[in-house]
TORMAR-274545 format. One line per 8 residues: their letters; for each residue x negated, y negated, z of C-alpha. Coordinates in steps of 0.2 Angstrom, whole numbers, plus 5000, padded with zeros to 4 digits. Each point is the difference from the previous one (the first is absolute). Layout:
BEGIN
a) X:Y:Z  ...
% end
This chain:
BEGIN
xxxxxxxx) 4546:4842:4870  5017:4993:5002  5008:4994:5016  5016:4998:5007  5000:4982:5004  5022:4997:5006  5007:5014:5011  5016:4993:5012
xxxxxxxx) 5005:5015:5014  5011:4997:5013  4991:5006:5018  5017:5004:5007  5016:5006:4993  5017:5002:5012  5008:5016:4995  5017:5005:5007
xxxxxxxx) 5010:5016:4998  5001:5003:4982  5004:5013:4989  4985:5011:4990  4996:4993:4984  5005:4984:5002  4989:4987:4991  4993:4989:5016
xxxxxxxx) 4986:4991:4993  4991:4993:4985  4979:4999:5000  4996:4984:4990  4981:5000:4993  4989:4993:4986  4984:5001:4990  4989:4986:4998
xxxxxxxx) 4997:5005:4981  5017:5004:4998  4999:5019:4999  5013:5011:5007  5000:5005:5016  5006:5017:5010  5008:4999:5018  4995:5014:5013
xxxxxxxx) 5006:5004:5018  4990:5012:5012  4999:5002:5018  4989:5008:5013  4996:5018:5005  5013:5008:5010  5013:4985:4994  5020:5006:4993
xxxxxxxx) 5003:4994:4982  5016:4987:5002  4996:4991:4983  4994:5002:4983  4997:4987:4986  5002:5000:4982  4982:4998:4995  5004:4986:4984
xxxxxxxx) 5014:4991:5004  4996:4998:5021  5019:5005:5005  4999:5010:5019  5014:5011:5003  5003:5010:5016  4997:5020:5001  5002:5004:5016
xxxxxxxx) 5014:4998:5014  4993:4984:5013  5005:5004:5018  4995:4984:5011  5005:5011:5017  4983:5012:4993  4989:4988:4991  5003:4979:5001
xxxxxxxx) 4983:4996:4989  4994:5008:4984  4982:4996:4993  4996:5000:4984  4987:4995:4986  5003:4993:4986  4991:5000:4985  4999:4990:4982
xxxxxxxx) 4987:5005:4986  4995:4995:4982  4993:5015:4996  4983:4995:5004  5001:4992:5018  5014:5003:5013  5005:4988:5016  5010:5009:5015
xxxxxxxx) 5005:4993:5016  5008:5007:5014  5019:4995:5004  5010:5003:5014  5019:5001:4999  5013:4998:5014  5014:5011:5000  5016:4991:5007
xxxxxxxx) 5012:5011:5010  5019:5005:4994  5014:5008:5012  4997:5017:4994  4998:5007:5018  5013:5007:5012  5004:4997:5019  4990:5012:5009
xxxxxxxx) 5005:5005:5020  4987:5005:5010  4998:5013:5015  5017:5010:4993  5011:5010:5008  5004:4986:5010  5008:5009:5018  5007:4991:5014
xxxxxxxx) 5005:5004:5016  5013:4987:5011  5005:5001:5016  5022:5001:5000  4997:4985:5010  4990:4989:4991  5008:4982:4999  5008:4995:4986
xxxxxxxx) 4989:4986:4987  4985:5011:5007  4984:5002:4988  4997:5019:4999  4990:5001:4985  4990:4992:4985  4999:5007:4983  4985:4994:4991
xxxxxxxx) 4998:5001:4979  4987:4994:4988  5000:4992:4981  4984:5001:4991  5004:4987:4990  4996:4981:5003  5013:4984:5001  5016:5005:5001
xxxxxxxx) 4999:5017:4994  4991:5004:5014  5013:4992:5014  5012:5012:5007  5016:4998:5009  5009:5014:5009  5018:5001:5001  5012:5017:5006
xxxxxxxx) 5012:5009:4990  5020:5003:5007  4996:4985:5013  5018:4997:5005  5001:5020:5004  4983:4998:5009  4996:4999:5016  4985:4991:4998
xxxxxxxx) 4992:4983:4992  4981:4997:4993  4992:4986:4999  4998:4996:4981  4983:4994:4999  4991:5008:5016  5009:5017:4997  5005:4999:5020
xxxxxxxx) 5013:5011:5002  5012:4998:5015  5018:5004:5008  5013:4989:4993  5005:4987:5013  5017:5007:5007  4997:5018:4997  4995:5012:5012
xxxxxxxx) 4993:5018:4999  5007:5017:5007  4990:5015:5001  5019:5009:5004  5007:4994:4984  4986:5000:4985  4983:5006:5006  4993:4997:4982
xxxxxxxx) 5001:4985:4989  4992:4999:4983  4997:4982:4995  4995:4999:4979  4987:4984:4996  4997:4992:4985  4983:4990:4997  5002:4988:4985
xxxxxxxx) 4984:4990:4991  5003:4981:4994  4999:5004:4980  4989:4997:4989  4997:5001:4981  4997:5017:4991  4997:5001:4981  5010:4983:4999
xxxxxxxx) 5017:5004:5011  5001:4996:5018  5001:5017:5012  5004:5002:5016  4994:5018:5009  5006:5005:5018  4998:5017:5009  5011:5009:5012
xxxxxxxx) 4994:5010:5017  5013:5007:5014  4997:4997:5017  5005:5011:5013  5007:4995:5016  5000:5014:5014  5011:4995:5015  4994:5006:5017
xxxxxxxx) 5011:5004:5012  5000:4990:5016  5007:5002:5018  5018:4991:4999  5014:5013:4999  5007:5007:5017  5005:5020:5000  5015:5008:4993
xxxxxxxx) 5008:5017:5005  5003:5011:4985  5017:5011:5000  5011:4991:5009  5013:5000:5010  4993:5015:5010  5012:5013:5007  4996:5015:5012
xxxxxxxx) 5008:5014:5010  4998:5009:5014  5009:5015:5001  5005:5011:5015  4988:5011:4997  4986:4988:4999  4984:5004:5013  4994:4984:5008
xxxxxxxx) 4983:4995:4992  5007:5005:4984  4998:4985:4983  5017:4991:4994  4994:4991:4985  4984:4989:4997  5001:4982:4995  4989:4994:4987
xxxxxxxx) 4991:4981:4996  4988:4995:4989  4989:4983:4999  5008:4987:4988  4983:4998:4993  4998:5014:4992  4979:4994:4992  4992:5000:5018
xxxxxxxx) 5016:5008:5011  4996:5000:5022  5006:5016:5009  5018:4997:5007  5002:5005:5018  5020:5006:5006  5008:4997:5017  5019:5001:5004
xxxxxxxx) 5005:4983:5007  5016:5003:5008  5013:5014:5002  4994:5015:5003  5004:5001:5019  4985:5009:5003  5006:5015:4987  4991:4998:4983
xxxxxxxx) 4981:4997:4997  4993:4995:4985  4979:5003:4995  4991:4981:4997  4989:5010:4985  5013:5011:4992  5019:4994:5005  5006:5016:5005
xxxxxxxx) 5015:4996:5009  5004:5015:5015  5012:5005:5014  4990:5000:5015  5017:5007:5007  5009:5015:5002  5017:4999:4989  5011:5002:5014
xxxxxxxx) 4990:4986:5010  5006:4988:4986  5014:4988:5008  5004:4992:4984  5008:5007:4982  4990:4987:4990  4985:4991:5004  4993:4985:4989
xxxxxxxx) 4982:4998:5003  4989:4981:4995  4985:5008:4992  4985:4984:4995  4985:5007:4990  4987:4983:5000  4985:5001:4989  4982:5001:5010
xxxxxxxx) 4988:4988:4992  4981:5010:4999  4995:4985:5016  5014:5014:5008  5015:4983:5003  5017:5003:4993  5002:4988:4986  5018:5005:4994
xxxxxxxx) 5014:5008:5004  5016:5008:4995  5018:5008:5008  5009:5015:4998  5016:5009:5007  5000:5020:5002  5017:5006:5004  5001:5018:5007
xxxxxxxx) 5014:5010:5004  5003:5014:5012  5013:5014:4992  5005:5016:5004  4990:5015:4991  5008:5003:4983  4999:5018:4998  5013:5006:4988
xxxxxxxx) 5001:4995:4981  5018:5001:4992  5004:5017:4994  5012:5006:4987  5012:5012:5002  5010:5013:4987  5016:5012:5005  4988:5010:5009
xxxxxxxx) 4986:4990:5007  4984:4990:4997  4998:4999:4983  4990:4989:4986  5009:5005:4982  5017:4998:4996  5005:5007:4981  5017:4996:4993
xxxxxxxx) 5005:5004:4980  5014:4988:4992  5007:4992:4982  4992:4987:4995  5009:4980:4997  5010:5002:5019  5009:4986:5003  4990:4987:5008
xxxxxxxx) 5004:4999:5019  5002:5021:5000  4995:5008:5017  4989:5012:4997  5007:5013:5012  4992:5016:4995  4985:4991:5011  5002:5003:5018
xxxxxxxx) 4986:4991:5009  4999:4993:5018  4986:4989:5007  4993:5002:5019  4989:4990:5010  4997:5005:5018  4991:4985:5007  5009:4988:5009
xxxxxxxx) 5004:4980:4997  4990:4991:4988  4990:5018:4995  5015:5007:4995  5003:4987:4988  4995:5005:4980  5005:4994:4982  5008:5010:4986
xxxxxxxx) 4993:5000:4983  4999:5009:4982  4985:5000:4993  5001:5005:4981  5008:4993:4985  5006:4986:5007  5019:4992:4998  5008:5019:4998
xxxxxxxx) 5005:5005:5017  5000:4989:5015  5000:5007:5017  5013:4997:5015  4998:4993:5015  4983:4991:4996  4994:4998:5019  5004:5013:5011
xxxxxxxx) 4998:5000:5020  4997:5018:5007  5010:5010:4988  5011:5002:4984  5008:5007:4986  4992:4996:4983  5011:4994:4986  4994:5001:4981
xxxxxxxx) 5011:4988:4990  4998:5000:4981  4994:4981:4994  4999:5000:4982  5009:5013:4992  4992:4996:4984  4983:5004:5005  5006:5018:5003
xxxxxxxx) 4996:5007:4985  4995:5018:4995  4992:4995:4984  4988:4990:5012  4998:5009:5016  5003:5019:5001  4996:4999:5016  4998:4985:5013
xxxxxxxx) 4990:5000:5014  5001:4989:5015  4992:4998:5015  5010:4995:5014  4991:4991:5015  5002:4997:5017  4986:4986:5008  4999:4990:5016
xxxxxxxx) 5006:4983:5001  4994:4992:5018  4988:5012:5005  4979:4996:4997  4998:5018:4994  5014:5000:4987  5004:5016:5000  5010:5009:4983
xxxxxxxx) 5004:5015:4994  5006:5005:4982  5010:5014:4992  5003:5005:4983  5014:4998:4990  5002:5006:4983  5018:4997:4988  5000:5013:4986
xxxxxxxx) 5010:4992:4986  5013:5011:4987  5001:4993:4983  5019:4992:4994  5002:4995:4983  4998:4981:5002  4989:4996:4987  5008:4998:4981
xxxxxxxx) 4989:5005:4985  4989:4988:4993  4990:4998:4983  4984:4997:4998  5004:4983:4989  5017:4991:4999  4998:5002:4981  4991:5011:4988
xxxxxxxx) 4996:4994:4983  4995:5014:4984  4997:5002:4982  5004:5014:4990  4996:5000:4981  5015:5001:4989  4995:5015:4993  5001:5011:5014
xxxxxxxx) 5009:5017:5000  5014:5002:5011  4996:5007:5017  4983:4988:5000  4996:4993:5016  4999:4980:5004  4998:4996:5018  4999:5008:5019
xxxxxxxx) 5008:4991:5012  4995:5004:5018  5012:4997:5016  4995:5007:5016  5010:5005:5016  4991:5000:5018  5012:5009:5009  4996:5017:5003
xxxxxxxx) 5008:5017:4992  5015:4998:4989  5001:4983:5005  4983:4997:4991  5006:5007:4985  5004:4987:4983  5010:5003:4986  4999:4990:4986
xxxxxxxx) 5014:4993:4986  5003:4988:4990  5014:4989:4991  5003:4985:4990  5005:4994:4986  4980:5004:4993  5000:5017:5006  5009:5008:4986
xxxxxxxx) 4984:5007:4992  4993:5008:5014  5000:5011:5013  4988:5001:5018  4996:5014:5011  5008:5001:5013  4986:5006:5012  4982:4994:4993
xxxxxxxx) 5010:4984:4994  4995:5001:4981  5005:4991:4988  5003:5007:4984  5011:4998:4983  5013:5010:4996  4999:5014:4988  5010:4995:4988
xxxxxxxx) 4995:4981:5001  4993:4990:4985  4991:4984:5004  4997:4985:4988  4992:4985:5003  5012:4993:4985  5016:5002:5009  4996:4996:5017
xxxxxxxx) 4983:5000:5008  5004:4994:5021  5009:5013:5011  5001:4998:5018  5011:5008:5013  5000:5005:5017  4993:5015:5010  5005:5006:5017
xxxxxxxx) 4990:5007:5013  5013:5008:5012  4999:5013:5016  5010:5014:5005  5012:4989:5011  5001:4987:4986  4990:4987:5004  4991:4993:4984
xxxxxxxx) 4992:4985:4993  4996:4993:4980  4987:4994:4988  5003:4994:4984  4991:5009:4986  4994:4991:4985  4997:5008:4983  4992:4993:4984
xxxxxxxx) 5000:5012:4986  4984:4994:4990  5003:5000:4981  4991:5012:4989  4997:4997:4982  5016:5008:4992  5007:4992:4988  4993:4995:4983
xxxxxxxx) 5003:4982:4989  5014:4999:4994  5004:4989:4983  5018:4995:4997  4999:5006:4981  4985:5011:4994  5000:4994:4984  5004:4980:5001
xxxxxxxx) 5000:4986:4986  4995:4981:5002  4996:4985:4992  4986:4992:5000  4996:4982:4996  4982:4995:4995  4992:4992:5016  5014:5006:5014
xxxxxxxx) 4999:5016:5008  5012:5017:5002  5002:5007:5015  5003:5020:5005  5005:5006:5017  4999:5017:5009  5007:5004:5015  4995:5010:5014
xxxxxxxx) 5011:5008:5014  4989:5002:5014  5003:4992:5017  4981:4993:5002  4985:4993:4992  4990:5004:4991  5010:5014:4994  5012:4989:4991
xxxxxxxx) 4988:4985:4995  5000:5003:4980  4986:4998:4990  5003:4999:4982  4988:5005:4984  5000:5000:4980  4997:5020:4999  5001:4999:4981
xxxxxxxx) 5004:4986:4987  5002:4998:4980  4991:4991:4994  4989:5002:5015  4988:4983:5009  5016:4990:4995  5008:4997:5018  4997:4998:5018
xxxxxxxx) 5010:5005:5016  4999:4992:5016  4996:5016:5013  5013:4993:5012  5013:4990:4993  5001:5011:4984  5001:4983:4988  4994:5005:4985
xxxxxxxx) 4993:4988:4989  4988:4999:4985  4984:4997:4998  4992:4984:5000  4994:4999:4983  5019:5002:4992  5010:4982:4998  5010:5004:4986
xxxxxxxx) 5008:5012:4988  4986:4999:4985  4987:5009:5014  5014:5011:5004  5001:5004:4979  4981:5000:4999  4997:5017:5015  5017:5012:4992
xxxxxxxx) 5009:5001:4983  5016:5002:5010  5009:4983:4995  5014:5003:5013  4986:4998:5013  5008:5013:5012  4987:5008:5008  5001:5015:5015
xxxxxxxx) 4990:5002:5016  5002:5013:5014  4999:4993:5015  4996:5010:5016  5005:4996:5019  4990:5006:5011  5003:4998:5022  4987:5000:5011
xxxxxxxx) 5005:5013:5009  4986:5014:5004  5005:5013:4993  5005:4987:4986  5015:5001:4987  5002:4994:4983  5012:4998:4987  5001:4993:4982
xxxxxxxx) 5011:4990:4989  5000:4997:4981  5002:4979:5000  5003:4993:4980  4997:4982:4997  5007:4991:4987  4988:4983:4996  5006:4984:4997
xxxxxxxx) 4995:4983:4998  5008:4986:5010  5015:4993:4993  5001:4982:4993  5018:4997:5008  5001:4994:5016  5008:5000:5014  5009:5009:5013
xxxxxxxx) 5014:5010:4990  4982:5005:4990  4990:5004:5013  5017:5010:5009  5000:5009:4980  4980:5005:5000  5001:5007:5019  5018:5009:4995
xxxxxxxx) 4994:5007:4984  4993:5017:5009  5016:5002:5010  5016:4995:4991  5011:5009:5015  4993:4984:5009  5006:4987:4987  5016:5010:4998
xxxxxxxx) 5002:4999:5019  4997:4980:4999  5013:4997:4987  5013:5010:5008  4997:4989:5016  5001:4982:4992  5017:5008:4991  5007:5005:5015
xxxxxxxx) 4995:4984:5007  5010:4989:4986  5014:5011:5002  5001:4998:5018  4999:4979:4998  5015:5003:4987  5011:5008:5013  4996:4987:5013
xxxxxxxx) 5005:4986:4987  5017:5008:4995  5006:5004:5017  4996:4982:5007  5011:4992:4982  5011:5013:5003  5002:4994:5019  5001:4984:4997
xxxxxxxx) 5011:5001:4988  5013:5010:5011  4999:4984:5013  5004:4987:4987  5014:5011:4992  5015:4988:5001  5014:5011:4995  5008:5005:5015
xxxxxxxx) 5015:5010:5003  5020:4996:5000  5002:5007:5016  4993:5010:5013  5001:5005:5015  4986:4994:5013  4998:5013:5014  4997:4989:5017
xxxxxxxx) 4981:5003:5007  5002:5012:5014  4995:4994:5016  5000:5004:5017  5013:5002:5013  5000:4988:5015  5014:5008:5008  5011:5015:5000
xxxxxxxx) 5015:5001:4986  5014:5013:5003  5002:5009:4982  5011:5012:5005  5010:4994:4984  4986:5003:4988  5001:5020:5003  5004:5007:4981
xxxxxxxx) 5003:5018:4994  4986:5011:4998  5007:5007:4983  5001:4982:4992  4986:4991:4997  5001:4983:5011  4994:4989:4985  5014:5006:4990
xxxxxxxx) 5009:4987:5009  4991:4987:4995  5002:5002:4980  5002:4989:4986  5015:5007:4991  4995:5005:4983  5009:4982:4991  4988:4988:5010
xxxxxxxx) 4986:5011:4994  5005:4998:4983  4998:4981:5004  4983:4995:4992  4993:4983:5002  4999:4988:4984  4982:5005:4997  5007:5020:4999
xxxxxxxx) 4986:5002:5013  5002:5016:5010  4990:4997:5015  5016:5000:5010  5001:5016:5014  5011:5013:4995  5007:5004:5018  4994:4989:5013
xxxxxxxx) 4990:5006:5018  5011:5005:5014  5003:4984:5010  4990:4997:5017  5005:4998:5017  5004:4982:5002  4987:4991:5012  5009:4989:5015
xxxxxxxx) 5006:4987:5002  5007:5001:4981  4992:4987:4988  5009:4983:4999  5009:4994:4985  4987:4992:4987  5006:4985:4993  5000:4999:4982
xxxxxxxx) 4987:4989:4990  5003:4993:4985  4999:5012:4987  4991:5013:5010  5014:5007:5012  4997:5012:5011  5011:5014:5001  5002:5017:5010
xxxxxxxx) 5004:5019:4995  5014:5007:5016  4994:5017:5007  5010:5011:5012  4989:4991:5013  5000:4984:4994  4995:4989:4988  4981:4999:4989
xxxxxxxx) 4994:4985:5002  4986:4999:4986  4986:4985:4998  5005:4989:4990  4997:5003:4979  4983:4995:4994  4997:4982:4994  5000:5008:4981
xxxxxxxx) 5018:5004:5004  5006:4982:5004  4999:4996:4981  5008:5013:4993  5017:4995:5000  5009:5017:5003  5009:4997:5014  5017:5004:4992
xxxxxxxx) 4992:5019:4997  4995:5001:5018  5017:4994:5007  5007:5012:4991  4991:5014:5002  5000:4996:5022  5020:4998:4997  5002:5018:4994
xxxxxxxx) 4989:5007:5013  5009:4993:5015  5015:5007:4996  4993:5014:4997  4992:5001:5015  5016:4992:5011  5010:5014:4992  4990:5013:5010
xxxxxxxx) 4997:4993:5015  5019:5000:5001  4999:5017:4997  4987:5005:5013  5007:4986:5014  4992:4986:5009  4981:5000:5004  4996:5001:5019
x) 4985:4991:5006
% end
């Protein structure tokens, strides 16, 4: 038989909190002969199973949660065999505590009662908790929540808790405090972390009342009367005290101290205050009785005390309450009808109302009020002694309204203003109100806004306005128009305020699609307001495409596109969004069409002419389609057009004035209308060139005239000229005077120029003071032409003239006309200035 000769268990293992199936030990055991060996762990009757072992390999893992708080010491047997004998031993195994438990308090709900009085730093109560754990787990310290709002302080490791030093209780101000306790373990490891675990409890703090608050009289000040009628015996008023300490009050016990002369009583149990006299024994019209109510401890001693003044009056016996009167006696409701708006500060004098009181002094002194819708009316005199007459007196006219009130109702009272019984009295008085047209129609909107397709037959209705009047009667009445520039097309009627078009109107989105005008809402008397009225005309699918040409040719160069365009004349997508379409082609396949552009291009596979020769015998390669253009309109339109294409390749010459050629070739109007232009533009430049030669020329020209006659640039007068001598016959012309007889016309200059004048201007009125004698200047004199006013005084002759050498011709020429001139100036006498 074999034997197991080496087997090494531990007799203690030292478990803490783990998790289950965690590997914590490994059983280490061998055979003598070197078989193999199997590991086993048992344990005793009754025994929970906290471990298992792997049979061959000796590994012990953990199967079942450990709890120290429920079981500290696990037994065990452990077991090795070689398949013939087996060894076991018993092991015991430790298991090492973790924080896994909570603060627990003990004896909850934790009560406390405190006297008011207990001095403050006082101990009034000990909160106890408990930890099961060991070490620090298991410490606890105690610590309150909100401690600055607290009234209280606890001791952080007895749980002590006391009154904050300082602070006092008060059964009168708080009689319940609740005081919130934490309790907080040490920490400990758990699973590998450090935790921390605390518990909460609330302690309450019941305040008891205790005897330290004197007495106090409820209702004060304390008035009573005692009228003439009064029997002696009889109660004023009773005085009332209670104990301050209202948890244990003592019974209060009344006594009048002073100032009753012997007149007044008051009970010790109840405070009934009473005249022990007859009224007309009373010497005095007001008496002001010292009452003191003291608190009776249960040992029967007065512990407290308090003080209060009664005053009571002795009156005469108010007997009569204030009475209205009408024109013919008592009476309590007063009717009147009137317009409504009065002006504010009206009387209202259909209202005949009088007042009485026929008590005397202070009892006959009442107050006058409206009781109603206040701020309408106010009543005059306000306070009335004895008797009056009542004024109504309209306050706010505005309020007034028979759109609001029908009918007001007020209630006019009459009530005692020194008197303890405050006697009144009311009457009715009710204002029935006639309508006036003070209101102005209104609409229901400031503006109305309507669509109305453009297909519509006249006389279709659009919109309803509404406008509404709250006078009554005709007043209330509205009658509607309109106007505006918008408002040609339609009509409204007058009473149900309808807006319709006219019969013979014709609406189109395409010509104008916005009116707005103006409608008027307008009463009998002619009061009236406006609203703007908005109309949209909604477009309706009307019109079909449109091509410029129905049958249309165009040039097509291989690789750029040809485009087609329809148009459509309605106001609104989609009913004028074209979409185009090859309805039929020859040869067919052969070209595509862009659906919204209408490019039309071809296909793909077609780059030159030899592909084109290849699909049609036609060499001319002009090929036809039919296009259609279609809108999106609902219901749609269509219309087609025959489109021919001639096909060509791209031309070899470059260039702009080739490209221009290519895209011209299907429109020769627009190349036509291009060359006209740059024609009409070289023409133009041409004109521009010869007027600036022909300018420039005419200022350099340097053959100037033999003679002429320079007419002196008119200026203005500085001062006043008597011309009474320049006054010339009607029937002759005044220049005639002035002309060149016919043989120094014939005079020509040595270049036979005939620039020179053939009569000269009429002379000028000279300007003062006359010009002075020019000196002459070499060969550029100046000289002057005699007038009947004068002399002409010209600029001197041009620079160009100073080389010319005529000055003989000139001389000559100004000899001849100054005796010519001299001659008739004789004639016609001196000139006066």
């Amino acid at each position: 038989m074999k034997h197991v000769r080496h087997f090494t268990p531990s007799l203690f293992l030292s478990l803490v909190h783990i998790c289950l199936g965690t590997h914590v030990y490994t059983l280490n055991g061998t055979d003598p002969e070197g078989d193999p060996v199997t590991y086993g762990l048992t344990y005793e009757a009754g025994s929970r199973r906290y471990f298992s072992v792997d049979k061959n390999l000796g590994n012990v893992t953990l199967i079942e949660e450990l709890d120290r708080e429920k079981e500290d010491e696990i037994e065990v047997i452990v077991s090795i065999s070689d398949g013939l004998s087996t060894v076991s031993e018993k092991v015991r195994i430790l298991v090492m505590d973790a924080n896994d438990e909570s603060p627990e308090f003990i004896n909850t709900p934790y009560i406390v009662q405190v006297p008011e009085n207990t001095p403050s730093g006082s101990s009034i109560f000990k909160i106890e908790a408990v930890d099961k754990d060991t070490g620090s787990g298991g410490s606890i310290t105690y610590f309150l929540q909100n401690i600055h709002a607290n009234k209280f302080t606890i001791d952080r490791h007895s749980g002590v808790l006391r009154i904050k030093t300082g602070v006092t209780l008060d059964y009168e101000k708080s009689r319940t405090h609740f005081v919130i306790v934490v309790a907080k373990d040490g920490g400990g490891k758990l699973r590998g972390d450090n935790k921390v675990f605390s518990a909460t409890t609330t302690v309450t703090v019941n305040v008891e009342d205790v005897q330290d608050t004197p007495p106090m009289f409820i209702g004060t000040p304390y008035y009573g009367y005692v009228y003439e009628d009064t029997l002696a015996g009889s109660e004023v008023l009773t005085v009332v005290a209670l104990d301050g300490d209202r948890g244990k009050p003592n019974s209060i016990h009344y006594c009048i101290v002073n100032g009753s002369e012997g007149s007044f009583e008051v009970s010790n149990t109840t405070g009934a205050i009473s005249v022990i006299k007859s009224p007309n024994q009373l010497k005095k019209e007001v008496y002001e009785l010292k009452v003191q109510a003291s608190e009776i401890s249960q040992e029967g001693d007065v512990s407290a005390y308090a003080f209060a003044i009664v005053t009571i009056r002795v009156v005469d016996l108010n007997n009569h309450p204030p009475t209205f009167y009408g024109e013919n006696g008592p009476q309590n409701r007063f009717e009147l009808t009137m317009y409504e708006h009065p002006p504010e500060g009206e009387i209202l004098r259909g209202l005949k109302i009088t007042v009485n009181d026929s008590d005397q002094g202070a009892n006959a002194k009442f107050n006058l009020r409206l009781v109603g819708p206040g701020g309408i009316f106010r009543v005059v005199p306000q306070t009335v002694l004895n008797e009056a007459q009542v004024t109504i007196i309209v306050e706010n006219s505005a309020s007034i309204d028979y759109e609001k009130f029908k009918v007001l109702t007020f209630k006019l009272l009459a009530i005692e203003v020194n008197t303890p019984e405050k006697f009144s009295s009311t009457a009715d008085v009710v204002i029935r109100l006639l309508d006036t047209n003070d209101n102005v129609p209104k609409f229901s909107s400031d503006y109305y806004i309507a669509r109305i397709p453009e297909n519509s037959p006249g006389g279709s209705n659009v919109v309803a306005v509404t406008a509404t009047d709250p006078d009554s009667g005709l007043w209330g009445e509205v009658k509607y128009s309109i106007y505006g520039t918008g408002a040609d097309l339609f009509l409204i009627h007058p009473s149900t305020g309808i807006i319709y078009t006219q019969p013979w109107a014709v609406l189109d989105a395409e010509v104008n699609s916005k009116y707005n005008f103006y409608v008027k809402a307008e009463d009998t008397d002619g009061k009236y307001s406006l609203a703007e009225v908005f109309i949209t005309v909604l477009d309706v699918n009307d019109h079909s495409p449109e091509f410029n040409e129905n049958i249309q040719e165009k040039t097509m160069i291989i690789g750029s596109p040809v485009k087609i365009e329809a148009i459509d004349q309605d106001a609104e997508e989609p009913n004028n969004i074209v979409d185009y379409s090859i309805m039929q082609a020859d040869p067919a396949n052969v070209f595509d069409i862009d659906q919204s552009t209408g490019e039309i291009k071809l296909k793909s596979y077609i780059r030159s002419l030899d592909i084109i020769h290849n699909i049609t015998k036609n060499k001319d390669c002009i090929w036809s389609l039919v296009v259609q253009a279609k809108d999106r309109g609902s219901p749609s339109f269509s219309t087609t057009a025959v489109l021919k294409i001639d096909i060509t390749e791209e031309t070899l010459h470059k260039g702009p004035m080739a490209a221009f050629l290519m895209q011209t070739k299907d429109n020769p109007m627009k190349a036509l209308g291009v060359l006209a232009g740059v024609m009409g533009i070289m023409v133009l430049i041409t004109i521009m060139i010869s007027t600036a030669m022909f300018w420039r020329n005419k200022r350099s020209n340097k053959i100037m005239p033999v003679r002429r006659i320079i007419k002196k640039r008119q200026t203005p007068q500085s001062r006043t000229v008597r011309m009474e001598w320049l006054k010339f016959k009607r029937p002759s012309n005044a220049a005639e005077k002035f002309v060149v007889e016919d043989d120094a016309q014939s005079l020509h200059n040595e270049n036979s120029n005939n620039n020179v004048q053939a009569a000269p201007m009429p002379p000028t009125a000279p300007s003062p003071p006359p010009p002075p004698i020019l000196a002459h200047r070499g060969d550029a004199p100046g000289w002057r032409v005699p007038t009947v006013s004068g002399s002409l005084t010209p600029k001197f002759i041009n620079k160009q003239l100073k080389n010319r050498g005529h000055g003989s011709a000139h001389n000559a020429l100004v000899s001849e006309l100054k005796m010519k001139f001299e001659k008739r100036n004789a004639a016609i006498g001196d000139p006066h200035i």
